[in-house]
The first five atom37 places (N, CA, C, CB, O) and aatype in JSON, in Angstrom:
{
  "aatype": [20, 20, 20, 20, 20, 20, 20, 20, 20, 20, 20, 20, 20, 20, 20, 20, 20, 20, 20, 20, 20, 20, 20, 20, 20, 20, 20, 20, 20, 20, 20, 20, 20, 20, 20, 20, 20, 20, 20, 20, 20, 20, 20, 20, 20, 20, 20, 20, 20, 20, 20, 20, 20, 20, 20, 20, 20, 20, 20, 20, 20, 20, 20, 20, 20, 20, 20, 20, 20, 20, 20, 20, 20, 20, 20, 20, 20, 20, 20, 20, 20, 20, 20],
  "atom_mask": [
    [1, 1, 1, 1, 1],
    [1, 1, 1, 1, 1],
    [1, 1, 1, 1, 1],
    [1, 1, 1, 1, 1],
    [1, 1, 1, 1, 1],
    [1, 1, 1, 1, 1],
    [1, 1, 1, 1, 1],
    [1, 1, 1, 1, 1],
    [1, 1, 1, 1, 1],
    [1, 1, 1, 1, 1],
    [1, 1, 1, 1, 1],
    [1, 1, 1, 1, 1],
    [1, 1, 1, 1, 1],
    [1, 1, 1, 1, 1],
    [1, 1, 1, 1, 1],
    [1, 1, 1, 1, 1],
    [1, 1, 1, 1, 1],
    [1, 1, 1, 1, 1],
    [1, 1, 1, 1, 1],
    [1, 1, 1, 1, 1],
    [1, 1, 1, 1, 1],
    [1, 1, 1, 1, 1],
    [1, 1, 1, 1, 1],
    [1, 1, 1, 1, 1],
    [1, 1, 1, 1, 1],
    [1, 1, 1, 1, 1],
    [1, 1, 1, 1, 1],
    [1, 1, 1, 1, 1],
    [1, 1, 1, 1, 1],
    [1, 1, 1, 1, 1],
    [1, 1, 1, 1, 1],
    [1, 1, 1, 1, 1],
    [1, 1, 1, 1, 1],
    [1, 1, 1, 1, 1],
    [1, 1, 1, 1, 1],
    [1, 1, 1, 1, 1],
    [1, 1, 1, 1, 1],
    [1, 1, 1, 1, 1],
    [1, 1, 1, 1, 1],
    [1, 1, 1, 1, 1],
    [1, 1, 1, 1, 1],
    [1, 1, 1, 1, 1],
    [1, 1, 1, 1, 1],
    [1, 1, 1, 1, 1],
    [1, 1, 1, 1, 1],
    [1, 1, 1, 1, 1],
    [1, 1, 1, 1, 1],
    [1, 1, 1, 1, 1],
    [1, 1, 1, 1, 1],
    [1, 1, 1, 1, 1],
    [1, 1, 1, 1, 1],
    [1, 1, 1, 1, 1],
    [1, 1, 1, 1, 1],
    [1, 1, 1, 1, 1],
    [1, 1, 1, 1, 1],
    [1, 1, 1, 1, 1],
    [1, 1, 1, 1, 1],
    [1, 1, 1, 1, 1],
    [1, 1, 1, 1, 1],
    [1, 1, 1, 1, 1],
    [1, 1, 1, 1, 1],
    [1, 1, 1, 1, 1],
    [1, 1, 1, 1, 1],
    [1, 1, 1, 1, 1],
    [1, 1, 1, 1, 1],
    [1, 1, 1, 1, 1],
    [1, 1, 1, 1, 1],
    [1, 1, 1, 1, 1],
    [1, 1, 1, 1, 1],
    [1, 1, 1, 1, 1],
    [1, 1, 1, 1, 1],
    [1, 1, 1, 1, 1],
    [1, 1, 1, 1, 1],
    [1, 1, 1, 1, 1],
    [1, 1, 1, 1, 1],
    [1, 1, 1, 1, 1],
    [1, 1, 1, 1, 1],
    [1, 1, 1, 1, 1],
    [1, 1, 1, 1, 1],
    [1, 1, 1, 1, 1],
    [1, 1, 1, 1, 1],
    [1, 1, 1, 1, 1],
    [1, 1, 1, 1, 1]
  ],
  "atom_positions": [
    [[8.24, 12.65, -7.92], [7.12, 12.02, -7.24], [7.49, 10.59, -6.87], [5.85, 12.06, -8.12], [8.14, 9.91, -7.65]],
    [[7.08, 10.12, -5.66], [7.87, 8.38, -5.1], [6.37, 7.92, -5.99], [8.07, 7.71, -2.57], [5.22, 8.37, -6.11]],
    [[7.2, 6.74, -6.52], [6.26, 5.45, -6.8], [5.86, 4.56, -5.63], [6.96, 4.5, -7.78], [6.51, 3.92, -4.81]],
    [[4.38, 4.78, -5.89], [3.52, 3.66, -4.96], [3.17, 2.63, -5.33], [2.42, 3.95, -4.53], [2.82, 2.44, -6.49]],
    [[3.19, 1.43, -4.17], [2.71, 0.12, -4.76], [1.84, -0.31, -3.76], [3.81, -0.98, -5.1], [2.18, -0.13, -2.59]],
    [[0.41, -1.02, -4.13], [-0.33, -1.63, -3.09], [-0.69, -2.99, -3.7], [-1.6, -0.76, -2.63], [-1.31, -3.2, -4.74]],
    [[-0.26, -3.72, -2.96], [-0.94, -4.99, -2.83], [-2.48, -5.39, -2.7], [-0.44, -5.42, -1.86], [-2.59, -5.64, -1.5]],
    [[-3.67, -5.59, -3.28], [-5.02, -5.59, -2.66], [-5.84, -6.47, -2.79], [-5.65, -4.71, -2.93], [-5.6, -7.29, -3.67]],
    [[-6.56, -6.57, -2.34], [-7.8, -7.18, -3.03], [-9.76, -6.58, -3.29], [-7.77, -8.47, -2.16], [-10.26, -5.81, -2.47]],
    [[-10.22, -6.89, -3.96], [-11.2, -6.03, -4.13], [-12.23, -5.99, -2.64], [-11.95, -6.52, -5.53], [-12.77, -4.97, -2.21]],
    [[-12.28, -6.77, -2.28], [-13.54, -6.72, -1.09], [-12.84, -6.43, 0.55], [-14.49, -8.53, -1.08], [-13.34, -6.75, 1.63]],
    [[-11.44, -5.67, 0.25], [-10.65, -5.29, 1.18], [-11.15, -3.94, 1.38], [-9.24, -5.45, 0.88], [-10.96, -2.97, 0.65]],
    [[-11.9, -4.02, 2.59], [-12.1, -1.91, 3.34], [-10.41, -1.57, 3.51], [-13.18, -1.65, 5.79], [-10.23, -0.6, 2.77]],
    [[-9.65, -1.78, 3.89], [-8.64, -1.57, 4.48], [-7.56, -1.05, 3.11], [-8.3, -2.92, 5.38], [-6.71, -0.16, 3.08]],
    [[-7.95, -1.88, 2.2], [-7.25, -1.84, 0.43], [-7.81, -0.06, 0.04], [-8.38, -3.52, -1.09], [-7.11, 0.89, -0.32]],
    [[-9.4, -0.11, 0.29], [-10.1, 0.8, -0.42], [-9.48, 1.91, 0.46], [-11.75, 0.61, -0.51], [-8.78, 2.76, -0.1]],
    [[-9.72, 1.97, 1.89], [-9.12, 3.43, 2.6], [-7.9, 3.26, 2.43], [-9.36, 3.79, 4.2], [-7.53, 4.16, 3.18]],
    [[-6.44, 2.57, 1.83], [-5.57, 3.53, 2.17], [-5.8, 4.0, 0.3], [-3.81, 2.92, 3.0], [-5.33, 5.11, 0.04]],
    [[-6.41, 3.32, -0.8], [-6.4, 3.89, -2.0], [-7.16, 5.33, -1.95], [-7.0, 2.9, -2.96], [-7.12, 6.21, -2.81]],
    [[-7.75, 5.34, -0.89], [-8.41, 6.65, -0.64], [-7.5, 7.87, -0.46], [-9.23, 6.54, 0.57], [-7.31, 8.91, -1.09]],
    [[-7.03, 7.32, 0.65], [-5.99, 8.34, 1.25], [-4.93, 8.92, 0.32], [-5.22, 7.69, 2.37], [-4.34, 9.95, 0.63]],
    [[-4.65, 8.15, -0.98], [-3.43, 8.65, -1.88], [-4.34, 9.46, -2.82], [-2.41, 7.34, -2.71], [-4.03, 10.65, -2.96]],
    [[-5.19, 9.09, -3.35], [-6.47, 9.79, -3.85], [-6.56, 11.16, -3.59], [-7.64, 9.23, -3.29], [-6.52, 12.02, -4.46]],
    [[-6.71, 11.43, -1.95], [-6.96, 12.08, -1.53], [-5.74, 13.4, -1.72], [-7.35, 11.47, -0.54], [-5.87, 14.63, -1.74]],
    [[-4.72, 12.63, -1.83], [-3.57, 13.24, -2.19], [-2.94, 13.64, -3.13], [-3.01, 12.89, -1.93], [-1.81, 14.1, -3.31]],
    [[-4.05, 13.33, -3.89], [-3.04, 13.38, -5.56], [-2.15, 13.02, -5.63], [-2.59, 14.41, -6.23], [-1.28, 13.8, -6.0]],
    [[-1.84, 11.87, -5.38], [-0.5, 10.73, -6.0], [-1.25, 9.67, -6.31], [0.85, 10.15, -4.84], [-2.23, 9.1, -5.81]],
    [[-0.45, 9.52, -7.39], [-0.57, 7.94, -8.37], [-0.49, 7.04, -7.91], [0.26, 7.54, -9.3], [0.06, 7.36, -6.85]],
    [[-0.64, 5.95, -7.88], [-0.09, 4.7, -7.18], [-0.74, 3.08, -8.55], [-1.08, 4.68, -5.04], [-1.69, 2.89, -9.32]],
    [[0.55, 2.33, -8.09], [0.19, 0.99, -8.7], [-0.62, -0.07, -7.62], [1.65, 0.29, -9.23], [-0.35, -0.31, -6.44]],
    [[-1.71, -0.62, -8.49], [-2.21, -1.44, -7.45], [-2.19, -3.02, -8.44], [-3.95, -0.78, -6.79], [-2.45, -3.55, -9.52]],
    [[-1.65, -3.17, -7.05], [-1.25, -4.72, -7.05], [-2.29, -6.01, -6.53], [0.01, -4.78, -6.08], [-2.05, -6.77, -5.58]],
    [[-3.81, -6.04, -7.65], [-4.64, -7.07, -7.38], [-4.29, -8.49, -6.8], [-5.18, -7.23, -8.45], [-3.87, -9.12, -7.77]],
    [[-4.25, -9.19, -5.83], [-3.51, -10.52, -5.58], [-4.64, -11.86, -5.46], [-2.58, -10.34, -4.03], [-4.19, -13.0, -5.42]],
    [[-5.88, -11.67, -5.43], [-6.92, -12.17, -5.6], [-7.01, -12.93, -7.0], [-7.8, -11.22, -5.37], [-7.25, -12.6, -8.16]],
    [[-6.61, -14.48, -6.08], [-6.7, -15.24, -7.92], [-5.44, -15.48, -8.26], [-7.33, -14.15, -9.35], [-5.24, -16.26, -9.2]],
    [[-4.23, -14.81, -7.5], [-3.31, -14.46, -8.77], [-1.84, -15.27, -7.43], [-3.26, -12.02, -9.48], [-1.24, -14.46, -6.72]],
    [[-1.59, -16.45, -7.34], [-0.75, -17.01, -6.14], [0.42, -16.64, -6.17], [-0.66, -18.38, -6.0], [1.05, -16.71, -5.11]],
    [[1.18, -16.07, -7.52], [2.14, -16.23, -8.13], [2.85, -14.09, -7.04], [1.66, -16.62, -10.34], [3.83, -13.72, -6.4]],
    [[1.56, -13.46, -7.53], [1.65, -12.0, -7.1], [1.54, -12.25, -5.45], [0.28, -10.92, -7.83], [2.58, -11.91, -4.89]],
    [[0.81, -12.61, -4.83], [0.67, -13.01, -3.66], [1.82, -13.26, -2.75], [0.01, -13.96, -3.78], [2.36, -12.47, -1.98]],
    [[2.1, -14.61, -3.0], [3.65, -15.01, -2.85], [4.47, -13.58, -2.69], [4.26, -15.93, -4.33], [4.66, -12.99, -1.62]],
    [[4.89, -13.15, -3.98], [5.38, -12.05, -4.33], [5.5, -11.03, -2.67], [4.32, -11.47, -5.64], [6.39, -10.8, -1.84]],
    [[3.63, -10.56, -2.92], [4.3, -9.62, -1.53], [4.29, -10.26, -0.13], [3.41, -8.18, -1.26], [4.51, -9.67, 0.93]],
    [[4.01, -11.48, -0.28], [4.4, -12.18, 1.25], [6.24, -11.95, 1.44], [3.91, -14.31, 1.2], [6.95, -11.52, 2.35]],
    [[6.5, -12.51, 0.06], [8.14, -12.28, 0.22], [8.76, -10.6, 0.36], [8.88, -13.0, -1.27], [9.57, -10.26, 1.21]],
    [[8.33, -9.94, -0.41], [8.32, -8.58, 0.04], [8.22, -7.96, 1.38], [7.45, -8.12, -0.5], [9.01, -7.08, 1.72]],
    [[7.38, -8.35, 2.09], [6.5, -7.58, 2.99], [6.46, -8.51, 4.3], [4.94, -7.3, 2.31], [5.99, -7.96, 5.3]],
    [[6.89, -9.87, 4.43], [7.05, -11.0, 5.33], [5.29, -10.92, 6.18], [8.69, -10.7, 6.52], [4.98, -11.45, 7.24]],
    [[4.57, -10.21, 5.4], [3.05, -10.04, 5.97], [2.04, -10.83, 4.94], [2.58, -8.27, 6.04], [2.14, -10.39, 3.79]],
    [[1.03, -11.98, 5.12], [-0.04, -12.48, 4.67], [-1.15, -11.25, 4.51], [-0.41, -13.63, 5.58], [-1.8, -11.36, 3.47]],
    [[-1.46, -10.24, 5.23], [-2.44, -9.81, 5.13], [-2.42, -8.32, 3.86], [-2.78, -9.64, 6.63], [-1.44, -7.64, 3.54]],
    [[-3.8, -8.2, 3.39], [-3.6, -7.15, 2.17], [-4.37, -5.95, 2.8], [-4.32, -7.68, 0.52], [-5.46, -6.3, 3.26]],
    [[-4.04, -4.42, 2.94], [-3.31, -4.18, 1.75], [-1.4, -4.19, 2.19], [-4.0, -2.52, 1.11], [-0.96, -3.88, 3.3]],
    [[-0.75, -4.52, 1.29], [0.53, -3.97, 2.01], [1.01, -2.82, 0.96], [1.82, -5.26, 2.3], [0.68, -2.98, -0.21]],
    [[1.72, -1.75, 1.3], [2.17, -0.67, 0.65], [3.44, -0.42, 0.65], [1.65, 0.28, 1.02], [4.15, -0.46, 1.66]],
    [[3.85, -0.13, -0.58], [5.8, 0.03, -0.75], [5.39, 1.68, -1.28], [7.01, -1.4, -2.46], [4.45, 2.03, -1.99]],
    [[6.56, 2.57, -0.6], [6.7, 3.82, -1.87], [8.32, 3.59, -1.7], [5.96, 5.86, -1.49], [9.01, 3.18, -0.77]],
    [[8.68, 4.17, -3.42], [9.86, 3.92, -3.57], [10.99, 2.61, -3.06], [10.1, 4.93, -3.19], [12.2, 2.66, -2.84]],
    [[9.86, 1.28, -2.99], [10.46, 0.33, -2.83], [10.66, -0.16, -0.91], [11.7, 0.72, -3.7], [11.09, -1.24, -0.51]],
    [[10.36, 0.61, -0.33], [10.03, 0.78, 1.1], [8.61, 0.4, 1.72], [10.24, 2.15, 1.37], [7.52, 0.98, 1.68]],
    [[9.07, -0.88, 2.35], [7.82, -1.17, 2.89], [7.32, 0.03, 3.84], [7.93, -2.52, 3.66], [8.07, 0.85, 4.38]],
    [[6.23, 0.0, 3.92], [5.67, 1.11, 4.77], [4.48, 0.17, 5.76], [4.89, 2.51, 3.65], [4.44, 0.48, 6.95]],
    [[3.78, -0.66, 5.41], [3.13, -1.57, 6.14], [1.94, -1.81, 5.09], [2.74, -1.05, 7.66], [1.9, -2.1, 3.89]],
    [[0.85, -1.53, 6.22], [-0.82, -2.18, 5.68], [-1.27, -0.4, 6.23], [-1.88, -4.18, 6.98], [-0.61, 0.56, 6.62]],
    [[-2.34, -0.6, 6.04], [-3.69, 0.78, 5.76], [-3.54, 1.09, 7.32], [-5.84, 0.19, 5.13], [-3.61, 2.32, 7.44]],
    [[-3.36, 0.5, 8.52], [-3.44, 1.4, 9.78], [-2.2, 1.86, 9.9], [-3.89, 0.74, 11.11], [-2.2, 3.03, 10.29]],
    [[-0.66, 1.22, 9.63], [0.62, 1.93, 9.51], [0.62, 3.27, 8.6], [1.63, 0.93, 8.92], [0.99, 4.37, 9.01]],
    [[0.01, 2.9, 6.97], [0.48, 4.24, 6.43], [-0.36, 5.3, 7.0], [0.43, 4.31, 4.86], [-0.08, 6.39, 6.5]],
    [[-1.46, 5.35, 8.03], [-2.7, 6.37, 8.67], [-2.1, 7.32, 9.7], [-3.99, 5.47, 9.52], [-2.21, 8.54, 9.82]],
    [[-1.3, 6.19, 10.55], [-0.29, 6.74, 10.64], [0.97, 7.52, 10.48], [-0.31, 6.48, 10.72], [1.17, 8.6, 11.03]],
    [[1.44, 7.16, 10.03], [2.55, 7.41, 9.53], [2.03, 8.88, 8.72], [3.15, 6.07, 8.65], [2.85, 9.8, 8.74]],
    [[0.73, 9.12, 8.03], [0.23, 10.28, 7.83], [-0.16, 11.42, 9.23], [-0.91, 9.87, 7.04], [0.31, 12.56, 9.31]],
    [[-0.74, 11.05, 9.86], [-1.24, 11.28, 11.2], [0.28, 12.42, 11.99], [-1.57, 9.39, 12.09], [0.18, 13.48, 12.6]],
    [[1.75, 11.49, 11.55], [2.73, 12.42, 12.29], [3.57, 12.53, 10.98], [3.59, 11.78, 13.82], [4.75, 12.18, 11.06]],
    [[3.16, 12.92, 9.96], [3.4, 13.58, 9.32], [4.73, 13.39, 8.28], [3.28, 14.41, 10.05], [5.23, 14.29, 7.61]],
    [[5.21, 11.78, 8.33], [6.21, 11.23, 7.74], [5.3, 10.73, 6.39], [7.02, 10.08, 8.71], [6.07, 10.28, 5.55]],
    [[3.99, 10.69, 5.98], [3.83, 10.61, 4.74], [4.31, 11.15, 3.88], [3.04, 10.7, 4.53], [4.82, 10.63, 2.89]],
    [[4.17, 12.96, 4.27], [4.03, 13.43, 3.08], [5.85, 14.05, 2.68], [2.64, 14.67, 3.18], [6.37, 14.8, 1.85]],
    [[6.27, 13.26, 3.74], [8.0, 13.47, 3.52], [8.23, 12.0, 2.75], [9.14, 13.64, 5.32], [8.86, 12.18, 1.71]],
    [[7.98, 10.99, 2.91], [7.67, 9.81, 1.5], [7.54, 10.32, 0.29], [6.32, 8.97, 1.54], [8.2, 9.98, -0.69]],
    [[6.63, 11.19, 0.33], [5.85, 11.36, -0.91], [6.65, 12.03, -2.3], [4.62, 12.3, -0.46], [6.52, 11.79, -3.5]],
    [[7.58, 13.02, -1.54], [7.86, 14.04, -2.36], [9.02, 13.9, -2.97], [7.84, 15.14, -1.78], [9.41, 14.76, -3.76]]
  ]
}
């Protein structure tokens, strides 16, 4: 199973639908609260060269924010991530 990572914050729609979408999938994922926390933040700015949350890694692979991975489900390269 790939390990997931999301970057989020709580009053993020964008955080909540893609946590949906893995949900939806039965895969696990780590979520990465950054609200409050400058040190984690930082973190996935340097990761991800993106300010905005949510951002998503599986297996260490950026994949983007909540409209990339919708995508990326949509033609069907999620669930080849996933497995």
């Amino acid at each position: 199973m790939a390990s997931i990572e999301i970057y989020t914050k709580p009053t993020c729609p964008y955080c909540h639908w893609a946590k949906v979408l893995f949900t939806r999938k039965q895969v696990p994922f780590q979520e990465n609260p950054i609200d409050g926390d400058v040190d984690l933040r930082e973190e996935m700015i340097v990761r991800s060269g993106r300010t905005t949350v949510p951002q998503i890694f599986i297996d260490g692979k950026h994949v983007g924010g909540c409209d990339d991975l919708h995508a990326l489900d949509t033609h069907g390269g999620l669930d080849l991530l996933l497995k």
